[in-house]
Backbone as ProteinMPNN parsed JSONL, in Angstrom:
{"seq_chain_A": "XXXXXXXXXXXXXXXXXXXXXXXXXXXXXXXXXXXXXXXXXXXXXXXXXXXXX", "coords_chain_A": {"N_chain_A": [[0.862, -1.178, 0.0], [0.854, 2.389, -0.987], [2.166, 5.184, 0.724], [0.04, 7.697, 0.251], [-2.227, 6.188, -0.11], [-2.465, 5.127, 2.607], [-2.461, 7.274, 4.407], [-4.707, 8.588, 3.409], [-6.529, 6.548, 3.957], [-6.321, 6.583, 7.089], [-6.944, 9.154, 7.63], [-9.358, 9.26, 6.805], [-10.832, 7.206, 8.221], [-10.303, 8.226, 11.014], [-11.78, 10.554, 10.579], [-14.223, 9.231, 10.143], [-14.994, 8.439, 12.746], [-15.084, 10.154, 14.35], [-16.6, 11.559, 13.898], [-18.841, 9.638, 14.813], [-18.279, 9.775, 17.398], [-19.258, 12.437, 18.042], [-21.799, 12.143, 17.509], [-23.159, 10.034, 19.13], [-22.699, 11.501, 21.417], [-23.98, 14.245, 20.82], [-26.304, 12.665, 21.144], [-26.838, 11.658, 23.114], [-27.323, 13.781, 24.681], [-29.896, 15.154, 24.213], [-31.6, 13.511, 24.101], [-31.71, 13.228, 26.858], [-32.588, 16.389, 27.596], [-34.663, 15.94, 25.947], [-36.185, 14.245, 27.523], [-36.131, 15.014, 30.286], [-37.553, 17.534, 29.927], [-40.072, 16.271, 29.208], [-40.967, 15.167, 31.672], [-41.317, 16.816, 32.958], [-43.517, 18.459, 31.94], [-45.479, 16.233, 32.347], [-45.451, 15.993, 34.22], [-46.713, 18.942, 35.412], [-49.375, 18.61, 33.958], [-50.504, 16.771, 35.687], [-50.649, 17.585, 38.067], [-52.673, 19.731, 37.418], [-54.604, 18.539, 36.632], [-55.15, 17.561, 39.051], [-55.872, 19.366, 40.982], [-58.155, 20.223, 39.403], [-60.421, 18.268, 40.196]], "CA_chain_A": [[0.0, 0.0, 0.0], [1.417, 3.278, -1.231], [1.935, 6.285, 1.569], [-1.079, 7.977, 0.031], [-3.122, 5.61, 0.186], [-2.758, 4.711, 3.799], [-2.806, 8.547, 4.695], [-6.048, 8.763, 3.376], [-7.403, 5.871, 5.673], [-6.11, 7.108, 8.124], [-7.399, 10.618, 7.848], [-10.933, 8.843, 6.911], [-11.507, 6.48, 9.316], [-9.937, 9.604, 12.181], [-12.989, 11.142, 10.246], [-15.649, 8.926, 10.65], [-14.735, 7.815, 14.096], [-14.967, 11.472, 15.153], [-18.423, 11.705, 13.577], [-19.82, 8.765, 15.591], [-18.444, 10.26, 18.795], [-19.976, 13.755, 18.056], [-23.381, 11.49, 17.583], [-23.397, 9.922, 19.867], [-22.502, 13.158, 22.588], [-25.314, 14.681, 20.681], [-28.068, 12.2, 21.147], [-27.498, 11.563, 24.553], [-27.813, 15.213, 25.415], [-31.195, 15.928, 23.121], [-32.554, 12.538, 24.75], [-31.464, 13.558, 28.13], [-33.333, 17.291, 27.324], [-36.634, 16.135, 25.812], [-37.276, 12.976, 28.859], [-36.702, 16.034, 31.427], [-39.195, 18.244, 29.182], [-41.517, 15.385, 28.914], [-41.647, 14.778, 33.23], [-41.867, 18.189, 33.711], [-44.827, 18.459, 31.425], [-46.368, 15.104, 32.879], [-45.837, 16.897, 36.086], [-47.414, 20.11, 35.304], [-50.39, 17.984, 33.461], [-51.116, 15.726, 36.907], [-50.566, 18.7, 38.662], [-53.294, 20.794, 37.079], [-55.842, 18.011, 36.899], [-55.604, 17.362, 40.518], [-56.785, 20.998, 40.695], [-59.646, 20.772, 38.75], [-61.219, 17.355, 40.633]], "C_chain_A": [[0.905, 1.236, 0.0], [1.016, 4.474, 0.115], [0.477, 7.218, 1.75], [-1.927, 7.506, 0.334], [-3.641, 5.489, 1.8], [-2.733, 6.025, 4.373], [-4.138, 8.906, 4.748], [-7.262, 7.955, 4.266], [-7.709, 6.189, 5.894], [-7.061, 7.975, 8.348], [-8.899, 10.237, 7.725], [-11.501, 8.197, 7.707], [-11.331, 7.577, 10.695], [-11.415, 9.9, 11.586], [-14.292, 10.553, 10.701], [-15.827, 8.731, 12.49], [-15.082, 8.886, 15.434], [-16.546, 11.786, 15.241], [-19.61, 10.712, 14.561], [-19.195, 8.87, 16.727], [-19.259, 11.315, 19.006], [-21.834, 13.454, 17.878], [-23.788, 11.229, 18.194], [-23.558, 10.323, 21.33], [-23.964, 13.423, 22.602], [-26.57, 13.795, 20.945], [-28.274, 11.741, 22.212], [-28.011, 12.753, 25.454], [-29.376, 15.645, 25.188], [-31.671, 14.777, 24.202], [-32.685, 13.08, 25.947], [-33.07, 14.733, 27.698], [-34.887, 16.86, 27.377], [-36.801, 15.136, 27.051], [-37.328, 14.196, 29.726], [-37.902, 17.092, 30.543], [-39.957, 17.136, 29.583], [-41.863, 15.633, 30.454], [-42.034, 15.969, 33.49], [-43.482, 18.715, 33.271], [-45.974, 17.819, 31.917], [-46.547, 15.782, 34.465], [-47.102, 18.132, 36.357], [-48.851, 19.501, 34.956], [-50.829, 17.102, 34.823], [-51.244, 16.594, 37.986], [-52.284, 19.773, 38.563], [-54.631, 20.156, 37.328], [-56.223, 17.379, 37.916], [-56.313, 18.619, 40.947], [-58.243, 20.742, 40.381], [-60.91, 19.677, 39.677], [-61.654, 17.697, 41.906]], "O_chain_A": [[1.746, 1.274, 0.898], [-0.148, 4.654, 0.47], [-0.095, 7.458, 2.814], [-2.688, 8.105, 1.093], [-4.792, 5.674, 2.197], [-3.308, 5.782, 5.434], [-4.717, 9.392, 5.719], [-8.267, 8.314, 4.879], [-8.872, 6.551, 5.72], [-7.976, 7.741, 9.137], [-9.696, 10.816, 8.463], [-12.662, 8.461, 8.02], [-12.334, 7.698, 11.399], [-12.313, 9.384, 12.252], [-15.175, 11.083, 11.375], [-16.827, 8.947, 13.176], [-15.25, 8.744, 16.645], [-17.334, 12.094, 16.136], [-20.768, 10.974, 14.883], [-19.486, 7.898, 17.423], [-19.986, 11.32, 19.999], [-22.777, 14.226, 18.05], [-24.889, 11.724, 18.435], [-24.241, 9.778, 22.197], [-24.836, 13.198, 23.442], [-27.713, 14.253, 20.939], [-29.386, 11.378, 22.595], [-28.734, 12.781, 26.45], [-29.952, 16.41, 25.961], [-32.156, 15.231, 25.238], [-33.815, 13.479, 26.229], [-34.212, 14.301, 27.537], [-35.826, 17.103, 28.136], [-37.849, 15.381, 27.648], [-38.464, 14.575, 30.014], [-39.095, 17.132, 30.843], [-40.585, 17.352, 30.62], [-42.912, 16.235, 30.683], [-43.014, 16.213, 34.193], [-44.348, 19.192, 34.004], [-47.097, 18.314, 32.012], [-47.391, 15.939, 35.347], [-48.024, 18.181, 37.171], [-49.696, 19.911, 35.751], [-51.997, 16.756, 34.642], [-52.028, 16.273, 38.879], [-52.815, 20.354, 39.509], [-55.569, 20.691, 37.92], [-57.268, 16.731, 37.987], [-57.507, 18.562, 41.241], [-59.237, 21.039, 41.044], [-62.06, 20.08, 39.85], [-62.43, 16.958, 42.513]]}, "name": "protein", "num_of_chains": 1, "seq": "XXXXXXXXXXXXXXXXXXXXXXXXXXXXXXXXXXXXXXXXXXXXXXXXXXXXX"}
């Protein structure tokens, strides 16, 4: 395998490898986010219609 070649790998797999850390960062944070939105909502919603009964 010529220098080039294995440079480019390199530099591509570094690439993807980076991409499916930065994915996986991101989608535990967004998940994280919306479940606390959601309880807080479910909260506010069990909350309101204890109120009304």
């Amino acid at each position: 395998m010529r220098l080039r070649q294995k440079a480019l790998l390199i530099v591509g797999t570094t690439l993807v490898g980076l991409n499916l850390v930065l994915y996986a960062i991101a989608s535990h944070i967004l998940v994280g986010s919306f479940r606390q939105v959601e309880q807080e909502k479910t909260r506010e919603t069990v909350k309101s219609n204890g109120q009304c009964n």
